[in-house]
C-alpha positions as CSV (number, residue, x, y, z in Angstrom):
1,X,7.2,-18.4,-19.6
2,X,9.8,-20.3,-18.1
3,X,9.2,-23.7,-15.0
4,X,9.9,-21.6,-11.9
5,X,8.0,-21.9,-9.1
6,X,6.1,-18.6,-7.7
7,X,3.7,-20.4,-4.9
8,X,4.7,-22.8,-3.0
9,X,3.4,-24.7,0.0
10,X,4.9,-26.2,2.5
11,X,3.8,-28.6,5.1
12,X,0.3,-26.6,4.9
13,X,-2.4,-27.6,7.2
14,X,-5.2,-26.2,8.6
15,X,-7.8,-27.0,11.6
16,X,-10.9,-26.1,13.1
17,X,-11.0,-27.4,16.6
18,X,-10.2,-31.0,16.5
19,X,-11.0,-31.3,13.2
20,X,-8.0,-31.5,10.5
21,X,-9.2,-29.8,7.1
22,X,-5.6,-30.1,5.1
23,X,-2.8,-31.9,6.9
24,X,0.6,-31.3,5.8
25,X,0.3,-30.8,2.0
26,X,3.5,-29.7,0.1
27,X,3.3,-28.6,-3.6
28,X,4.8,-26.0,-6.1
29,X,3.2,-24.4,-8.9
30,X,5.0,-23.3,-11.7
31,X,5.0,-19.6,-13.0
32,X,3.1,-18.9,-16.2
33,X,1.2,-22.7,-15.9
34,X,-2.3,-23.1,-15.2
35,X,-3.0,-25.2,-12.1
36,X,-6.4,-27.4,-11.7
37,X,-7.1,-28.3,-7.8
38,X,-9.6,-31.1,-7.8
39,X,-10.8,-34.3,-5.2
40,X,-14.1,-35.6,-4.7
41,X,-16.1,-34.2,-1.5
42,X,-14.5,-33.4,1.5
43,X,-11.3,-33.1,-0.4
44,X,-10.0,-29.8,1.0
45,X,-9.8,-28.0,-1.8
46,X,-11.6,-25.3,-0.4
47,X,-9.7,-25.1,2.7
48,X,-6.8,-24.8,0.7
49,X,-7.5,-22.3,-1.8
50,X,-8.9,-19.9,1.0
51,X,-5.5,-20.8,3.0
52,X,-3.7,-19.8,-0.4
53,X,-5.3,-16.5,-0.8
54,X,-5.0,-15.5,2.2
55,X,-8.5,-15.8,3.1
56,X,-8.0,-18.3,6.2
57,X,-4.5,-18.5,7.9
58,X,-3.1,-22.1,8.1
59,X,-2.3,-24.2,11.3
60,X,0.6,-25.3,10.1
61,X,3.6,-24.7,7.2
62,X,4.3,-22.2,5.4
63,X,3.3,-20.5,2.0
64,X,5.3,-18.9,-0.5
65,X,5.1,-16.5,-3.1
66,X,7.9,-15.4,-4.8
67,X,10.3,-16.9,-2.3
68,X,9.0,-14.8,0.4
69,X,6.9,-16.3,3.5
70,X,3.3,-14.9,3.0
71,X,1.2,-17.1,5.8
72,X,-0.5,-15.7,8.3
73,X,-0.7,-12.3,6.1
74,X,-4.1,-10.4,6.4
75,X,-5.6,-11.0,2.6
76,X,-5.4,-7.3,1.6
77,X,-1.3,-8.1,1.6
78,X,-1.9,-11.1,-0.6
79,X,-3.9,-9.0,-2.9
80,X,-0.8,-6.4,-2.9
81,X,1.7,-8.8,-3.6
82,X,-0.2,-10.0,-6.5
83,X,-2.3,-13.0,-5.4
84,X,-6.1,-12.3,-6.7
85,X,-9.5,-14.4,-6.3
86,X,-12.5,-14.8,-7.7
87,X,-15.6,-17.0,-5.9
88,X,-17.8,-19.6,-6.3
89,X,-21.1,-17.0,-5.6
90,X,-20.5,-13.9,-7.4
91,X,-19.9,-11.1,-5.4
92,X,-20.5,-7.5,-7.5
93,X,-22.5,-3.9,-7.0
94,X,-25.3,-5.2,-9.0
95,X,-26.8,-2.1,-9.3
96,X,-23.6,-0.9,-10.7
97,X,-22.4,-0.9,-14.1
98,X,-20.0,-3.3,-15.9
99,X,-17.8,-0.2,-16.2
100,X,-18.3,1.0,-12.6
101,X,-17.6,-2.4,-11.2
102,X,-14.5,-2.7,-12.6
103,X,-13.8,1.1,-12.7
104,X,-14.0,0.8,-8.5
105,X,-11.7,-1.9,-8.3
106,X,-9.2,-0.4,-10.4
107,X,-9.4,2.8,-7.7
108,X,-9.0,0.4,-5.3
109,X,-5.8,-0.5,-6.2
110,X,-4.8,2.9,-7.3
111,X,-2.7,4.8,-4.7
112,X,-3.1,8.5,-5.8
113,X,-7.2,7.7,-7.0
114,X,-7.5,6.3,-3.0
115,X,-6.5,9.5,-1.6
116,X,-8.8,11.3,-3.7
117,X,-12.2,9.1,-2.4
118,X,-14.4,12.5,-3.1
119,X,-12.8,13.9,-6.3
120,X,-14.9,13.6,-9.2
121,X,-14.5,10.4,-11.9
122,X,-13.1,12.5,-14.0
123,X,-10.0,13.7,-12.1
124,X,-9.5,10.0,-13.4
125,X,-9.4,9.3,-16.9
126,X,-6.8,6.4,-16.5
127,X,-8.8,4.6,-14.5
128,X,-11.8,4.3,-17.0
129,X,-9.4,3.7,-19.4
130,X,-8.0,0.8,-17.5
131,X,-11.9,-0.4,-17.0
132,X,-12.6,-0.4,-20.5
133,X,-9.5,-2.7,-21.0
134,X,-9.8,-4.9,-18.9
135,X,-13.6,-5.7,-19.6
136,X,-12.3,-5.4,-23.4
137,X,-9.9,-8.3,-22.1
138,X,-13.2,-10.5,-20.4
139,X,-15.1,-10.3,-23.5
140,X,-17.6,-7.3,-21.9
141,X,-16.7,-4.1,-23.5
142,X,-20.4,-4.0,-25.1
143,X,-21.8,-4.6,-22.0
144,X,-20.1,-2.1,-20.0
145,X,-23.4,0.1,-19.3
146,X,-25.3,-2.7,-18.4
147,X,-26.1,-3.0,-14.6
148,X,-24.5,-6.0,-13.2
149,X,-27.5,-7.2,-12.2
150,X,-28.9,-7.7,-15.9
151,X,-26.2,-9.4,-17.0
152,X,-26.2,-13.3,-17.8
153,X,-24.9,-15.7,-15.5
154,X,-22.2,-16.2,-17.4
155,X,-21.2,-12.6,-18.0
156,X,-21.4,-12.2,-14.2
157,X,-18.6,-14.7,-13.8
158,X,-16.9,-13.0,-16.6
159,X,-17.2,-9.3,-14.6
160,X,-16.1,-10.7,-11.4
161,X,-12.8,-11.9,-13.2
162,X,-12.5,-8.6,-14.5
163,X,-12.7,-7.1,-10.9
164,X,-10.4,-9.5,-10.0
165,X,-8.0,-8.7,-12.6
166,X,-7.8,-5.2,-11.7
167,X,-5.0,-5.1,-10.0
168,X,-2.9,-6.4,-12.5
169,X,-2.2,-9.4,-9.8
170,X,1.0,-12.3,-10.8
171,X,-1.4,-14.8,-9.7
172,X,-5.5,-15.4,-10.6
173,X,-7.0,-17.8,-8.8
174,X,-10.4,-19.1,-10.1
175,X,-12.9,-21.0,-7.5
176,X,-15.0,-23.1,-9.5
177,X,-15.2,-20.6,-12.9
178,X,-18.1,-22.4,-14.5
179,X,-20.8,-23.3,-11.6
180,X,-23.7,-23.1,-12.8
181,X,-22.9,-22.2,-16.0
182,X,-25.1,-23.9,-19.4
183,X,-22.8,-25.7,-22.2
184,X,-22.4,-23.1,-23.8
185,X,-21.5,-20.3,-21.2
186,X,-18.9,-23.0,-19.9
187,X,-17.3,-23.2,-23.4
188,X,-16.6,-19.5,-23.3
189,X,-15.4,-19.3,-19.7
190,X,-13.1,-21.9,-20.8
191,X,-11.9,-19.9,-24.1
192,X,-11.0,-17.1,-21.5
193,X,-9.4,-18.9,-18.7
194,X,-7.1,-20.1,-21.3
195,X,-6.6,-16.7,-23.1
196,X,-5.8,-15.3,-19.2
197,X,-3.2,-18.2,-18.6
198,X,-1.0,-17.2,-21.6
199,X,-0.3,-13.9,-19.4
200,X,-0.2,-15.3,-16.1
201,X,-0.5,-17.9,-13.8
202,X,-3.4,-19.2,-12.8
203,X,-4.8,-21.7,-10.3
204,X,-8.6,-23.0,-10.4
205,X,-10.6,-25.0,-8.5
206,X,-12.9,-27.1,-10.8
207,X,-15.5,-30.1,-11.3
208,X,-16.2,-30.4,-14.3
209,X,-13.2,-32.9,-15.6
210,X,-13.4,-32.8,-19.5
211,X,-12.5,-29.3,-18.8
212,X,-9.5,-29.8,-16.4
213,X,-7.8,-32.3,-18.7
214,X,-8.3,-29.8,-21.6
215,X,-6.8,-26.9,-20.2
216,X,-4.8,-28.0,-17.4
217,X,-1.1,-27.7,-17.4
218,X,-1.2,-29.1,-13.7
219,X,-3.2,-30.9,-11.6
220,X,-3.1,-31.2,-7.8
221,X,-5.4,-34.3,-6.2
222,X,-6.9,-33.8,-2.8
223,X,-8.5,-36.4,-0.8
224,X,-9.5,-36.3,2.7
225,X,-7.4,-33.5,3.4
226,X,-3.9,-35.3,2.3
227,X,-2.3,-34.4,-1.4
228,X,-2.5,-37.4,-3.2
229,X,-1.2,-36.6,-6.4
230,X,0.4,-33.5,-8.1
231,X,1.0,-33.8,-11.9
232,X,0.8,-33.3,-15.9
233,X,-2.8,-34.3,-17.1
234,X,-1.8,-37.9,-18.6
235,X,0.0,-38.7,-15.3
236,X,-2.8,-38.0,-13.3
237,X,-5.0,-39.8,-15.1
238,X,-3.2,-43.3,-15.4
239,X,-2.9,-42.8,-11.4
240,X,-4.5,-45.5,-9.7
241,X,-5.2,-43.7,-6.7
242,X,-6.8,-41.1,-8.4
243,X,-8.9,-43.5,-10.6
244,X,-9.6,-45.5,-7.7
245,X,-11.2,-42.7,-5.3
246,X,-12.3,-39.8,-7.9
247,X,-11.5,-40.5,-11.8
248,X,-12.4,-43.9,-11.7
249,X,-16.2,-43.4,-9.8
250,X,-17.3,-40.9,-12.3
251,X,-17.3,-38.6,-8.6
252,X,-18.1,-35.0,-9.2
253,X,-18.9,-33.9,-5.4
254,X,-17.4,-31.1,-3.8
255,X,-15.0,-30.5,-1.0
């Protein structure tokens, strides 16, 4: 894994009538690093990861991946390039299988298996193989008959991941991974997010700070809008500014 950038934005900012939600933040991530966004309520942090995967188009600046302008781009092209997401709710067939969640998202993303939206599953034996991998990957291969819906919280997050990995994307991007999750269930989202970033790069958006400092190779500080600081764990912690409006408090509010 080498330092170079592959996202980058610049002079990003976003509003919603006269209201400024990100003003002019600038920051690079690194290929092969994992990222941590954080910043206590009304940060933007969700303002900029939905300008970031192409979910909401920016005001102002630009945003690029691989060198290459991508703002303003309809989200399906982010998800082409590369660029994937996973969300805060979890958004599955739940009356679906494991397997067939994943199994559908992998067709989705498959050119010839698009074309062929009426051919029988097994036309398609790739595909489930690629299903069965990647759930293999999430920890869920033992699961993969069980309806979504049955799952544990935890597994949920786990399968939406998996449907997010699907298409084999450059870039994950994880919004809040472990919401809602018990101890334990957060332990094991962990174990995986960091398994995940020694293949790829990945951004998150997260609260909970024992974990950021433990996996982070990055982190980015938002507050009210504005980057405030951008760096390796230690750094950002022996910030004052950071302490002062977010470390410091104990603050764990969202934004």
């Amino acid at each position: 894994m080498t330092a170079e950038t592959i996202l980058a934005a610049e002079g990003l900012g976003k509003r919603y009538g006269g209201f400024v939600a990100l003003a002019d933040v600038s920051v690079a991530f690194a290929r092969g690093r994992l990222t941590a966004i954080i910043g206590p309520n009304g940060a933007g942090k969700s303002t900029f990861f939905a300008l970031l995967s192409g979910a909401a188009a920016p005001s102002s600046g630009r945003i690029r991946f691989d060198g290459a302008d991508i703002a303003g781009q309809a989200q399906f092209r982010f998800a082409r390039l590369g660029i994937a997401r996973s969300y805060q709710i979890t958004s599955l067939f739940p009356q679906l299988t494991a397997h067939e969640n994943v199994r559908l998202a992998c067709q989705a993303v498959d050119a010839a298996a698009r074309g062929g939206l009426w051919r029988s599953r097994a036309h398609y034996p790739a595909l489930a193989e690629a299903a069965d991998a990647t759930l293999a990957l999430v920890g869920l291969l033992d699961r993969r008959s069980r309806p979504a819906a049955r799952l544990a919280h935890g597994e949920q997050r786990a399968l939406e991941i998996a449907v997010a990995l699907a298409g084999r994307p450059k870039l994950l991007l994880l919004d809040e991974p472990t919401a809602g999750m018990s101890p334990e269930e957060t332990k094991e989202m962990m174990d995986l997010i960091a398994r995940l970033a020694a293949e790829r790069t990945v951004l998150l958006v997260e609260h909970k700070m024992k974990m950021v400092m433990g996996l982070a190779d990055q982190i980015v500080v938002l507050h009210h809008g504005r980057l405030l600081a951008s760096g390796a764990p230690d750094d950002i912690r022996a910030h004052p500014e950071v302490r002062r409006v977010y470390l410091g408090e104990g603050r764990s509010g969202r934004g």
